[in-house]
C-alpha positions, -999 to +999 in steps of 0.1 A: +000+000+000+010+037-010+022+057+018+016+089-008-010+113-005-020+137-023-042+168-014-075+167-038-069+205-044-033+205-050-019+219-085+016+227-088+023+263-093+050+263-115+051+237-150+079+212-148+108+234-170+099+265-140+101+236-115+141+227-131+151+260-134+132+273-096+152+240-084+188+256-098+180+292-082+173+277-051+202+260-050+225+289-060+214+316-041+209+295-008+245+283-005+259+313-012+238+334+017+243+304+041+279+306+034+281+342+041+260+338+072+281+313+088+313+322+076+314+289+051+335+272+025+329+251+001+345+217+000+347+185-019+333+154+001+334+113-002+305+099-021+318+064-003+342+059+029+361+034+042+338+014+073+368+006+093+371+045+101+342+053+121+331+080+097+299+070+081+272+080+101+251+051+119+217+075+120+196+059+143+221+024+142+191-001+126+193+015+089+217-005+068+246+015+046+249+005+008+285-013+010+303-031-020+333-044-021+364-027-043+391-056-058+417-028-063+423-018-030+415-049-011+387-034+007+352-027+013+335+005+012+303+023+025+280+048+006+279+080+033+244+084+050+257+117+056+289+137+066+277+142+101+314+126+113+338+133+081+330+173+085+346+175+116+380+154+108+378+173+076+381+205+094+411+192+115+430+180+085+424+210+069+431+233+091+405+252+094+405+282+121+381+293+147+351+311+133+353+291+096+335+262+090+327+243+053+300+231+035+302+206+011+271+192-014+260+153+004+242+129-016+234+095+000+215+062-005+197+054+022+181+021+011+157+014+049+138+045+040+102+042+040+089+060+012+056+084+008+057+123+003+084+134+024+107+110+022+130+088-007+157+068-009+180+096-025+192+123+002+206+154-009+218+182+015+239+207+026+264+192+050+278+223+070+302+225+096+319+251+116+350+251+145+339+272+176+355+278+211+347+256+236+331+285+255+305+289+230+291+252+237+257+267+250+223+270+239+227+307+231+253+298+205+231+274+191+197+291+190+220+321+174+230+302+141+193+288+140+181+323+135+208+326+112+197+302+088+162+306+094+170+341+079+190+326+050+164+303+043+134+335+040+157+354+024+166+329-001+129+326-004+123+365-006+148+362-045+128+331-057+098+349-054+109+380-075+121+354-103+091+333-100+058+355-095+033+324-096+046+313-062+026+325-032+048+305-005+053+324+027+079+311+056+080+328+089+113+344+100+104+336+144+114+308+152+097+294+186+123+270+208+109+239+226+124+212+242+114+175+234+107+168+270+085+201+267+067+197+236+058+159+252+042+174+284+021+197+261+009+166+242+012+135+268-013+116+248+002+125+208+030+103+191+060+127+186+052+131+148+017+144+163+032+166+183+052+184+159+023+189+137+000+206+158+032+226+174+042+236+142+007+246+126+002+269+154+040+282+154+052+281+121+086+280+125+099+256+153+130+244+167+129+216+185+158+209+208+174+179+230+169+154+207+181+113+214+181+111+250+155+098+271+130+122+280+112+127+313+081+106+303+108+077+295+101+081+264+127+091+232+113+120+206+135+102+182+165+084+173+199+101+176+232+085+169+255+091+200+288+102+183+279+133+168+253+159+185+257+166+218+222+155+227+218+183+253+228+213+224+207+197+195+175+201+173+157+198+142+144+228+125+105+228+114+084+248+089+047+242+088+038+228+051+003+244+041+001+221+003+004+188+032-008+205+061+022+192+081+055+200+097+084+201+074+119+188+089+143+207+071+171+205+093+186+183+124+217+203+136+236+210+167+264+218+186+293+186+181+299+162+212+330+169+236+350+143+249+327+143+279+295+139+264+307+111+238+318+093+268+281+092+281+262+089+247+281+061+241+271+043+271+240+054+267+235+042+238+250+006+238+281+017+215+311+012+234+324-006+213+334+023+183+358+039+212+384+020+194+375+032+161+398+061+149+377+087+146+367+081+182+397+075+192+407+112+184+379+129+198+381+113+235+419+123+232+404+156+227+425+161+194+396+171+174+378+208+175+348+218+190+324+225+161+288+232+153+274+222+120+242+200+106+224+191+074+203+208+047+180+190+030+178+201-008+152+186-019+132+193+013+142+229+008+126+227-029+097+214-019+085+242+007+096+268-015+079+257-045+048+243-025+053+210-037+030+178-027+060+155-035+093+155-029+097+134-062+091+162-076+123+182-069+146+150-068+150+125-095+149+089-073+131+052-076+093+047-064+074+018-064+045+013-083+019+023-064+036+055-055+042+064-096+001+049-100-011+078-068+011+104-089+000+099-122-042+096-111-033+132-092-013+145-123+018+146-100+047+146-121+076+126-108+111+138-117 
């Protein structure tokens, strides 16, 4: 059965050569503001990585990596699920100063996915990552480059609008902050995907923060891998939908674990074992930088600014049949 719905009253705004060239102007007007706001560079990253490094990111640790093996160097190697881990030892190797941080274009498989409007097996995002002092490891620091982006993100929207005049999209630029644990006491009774929906319809723009640790109803928002965000100084950024009448993650960011807080994440989590993968390694030697950084998503960012009912439609991926069938009867057109 479909997981794809679509809106009886949905039309997409813009025909499907606007929709290409909307997706390119997107694309090149956001990185270069969110580079500019966070004092970014552009970088080259791995498509694939080597699994005995510790790099590829585990996500919540049940989805499985695309691996394959490579004859000519003897080895296996992993698709990235994203850059979450690679950012960081990137900005150590390259030596990156305090203040500067790089971005670098991500595109993943990640092959567990469920599929339906929101989501595919093709992820495409802004990896972004940033070196900071250690003193500005706080929520003020954090909720600070939220704003940030939120602002790139309108005023990326703001430009798109001039080029395209058909699009009636509106974002807004406050962004209310909630913990987890909060936003559960406000809805004991909702799932947490409940929850975000009717936060986010009444707010807008939401960030949600302390994500992957056990809450004070015992209960876990969501998954959070423990070797990356600092689960105290994290979040995912919301924007209500109107064409889906839904929440819209566009980002899960946060502020990088310290030696400390990898130490208890990891016991937390049941991972003790990756303290003898390199990566690791480094970073409970406290040889690696604090930083701050998160992902993007592209497509996700298409989608809200051209009011799209499918993220299919912004991103060229597989569907099954009955997903292409729900499509076609709604006169959906699927990249």
């Amino acid at each position: 059965m479909s997981n794809t719905k679509i809106p009886d009253t949905y039309f997409s705004m813009l025909s499907l050569y606007e929709t290409q060239e909307a997706i390119g102007t997107i694309k090149n007007i956001f990185e270069k503001k969110l580079c500019m706001a966070l004092q970014l560079k552009r970088v080259t990253a791995p498509l694939v990585v080597d699994p005995r490094t510790g790099l590829n990111d585990d996500l919540n640790g049940v989805e499985r990596p695309v691996d394959f093996d490579i004859p000519a160097v003897h080895a296996d190697a992993q698709v990235v699920q994203s850059l979450a881990k690679w950012k960081r030892m990137a900005l150590h190797h390259y030596d990156f100063p305090v203040g500067k941080g790089l971005v670098a274009d991500m595109n993943a498989i990640r092959r567990d996915e469920e599929l339906d409007n929101l989501h595919s097996i093709y992820v495409d995002q802004w990896d972004w990552e940033k070196i900071i002092r250690r003193e500005n490891r706080n929520l003020e620091y954090l909720q600070d480059t939220v704003r940030r982006i939120v602002n790139v993100i309108c005023n990326t929207l703001d430009e798109v609008r001039y080029h395209f005049e058909n699009l009636t999209t509106e974002l807004c630029r406050d962004v209310t902050f909630i913990t987890a644990s909060e936003l559960a006491a406000l809805y004991p009774d909702k799932t947490p995907k409940e929850r975000e929906d009717l936060f986010t319809r009444e707010h807008k723009t939401v960030f949600i923060m302390q994500i992957g640790d056990v809450m004070e109803n015992g209960e876990r928002h969501d998954g959070r891998a423990p070797d990356y965000d600092d689960w105290k100084l994290n979040g995912d950024l919301l924007f209500w939908h109107d064409v889906l009448g839904c929440a819209l993650e566009i980002s899960s960011m946060g502020i990088r674990v310290d030696s400390r807080s990898l130490d208890e994440q990891l016991t937390k989590a049941g991972c003790d074992a990756r303290r003898e993968l390199p990566f690791h390694k480094m970073l409970l030697a406290d040889k690696l930088p604090c930083t701050i950084g998160g992902g993007i998503g592209q497509s996700r960012l298409c989608m809200l600014m051209l009011g799209k009912a499918h993220i299919g439609e912004v991103q060229a991926s597989v569907w099954d049949e009955e997903t292409i069938k729900a499509c076609r009867m709604a006169r959906v057109e699927l990249l």
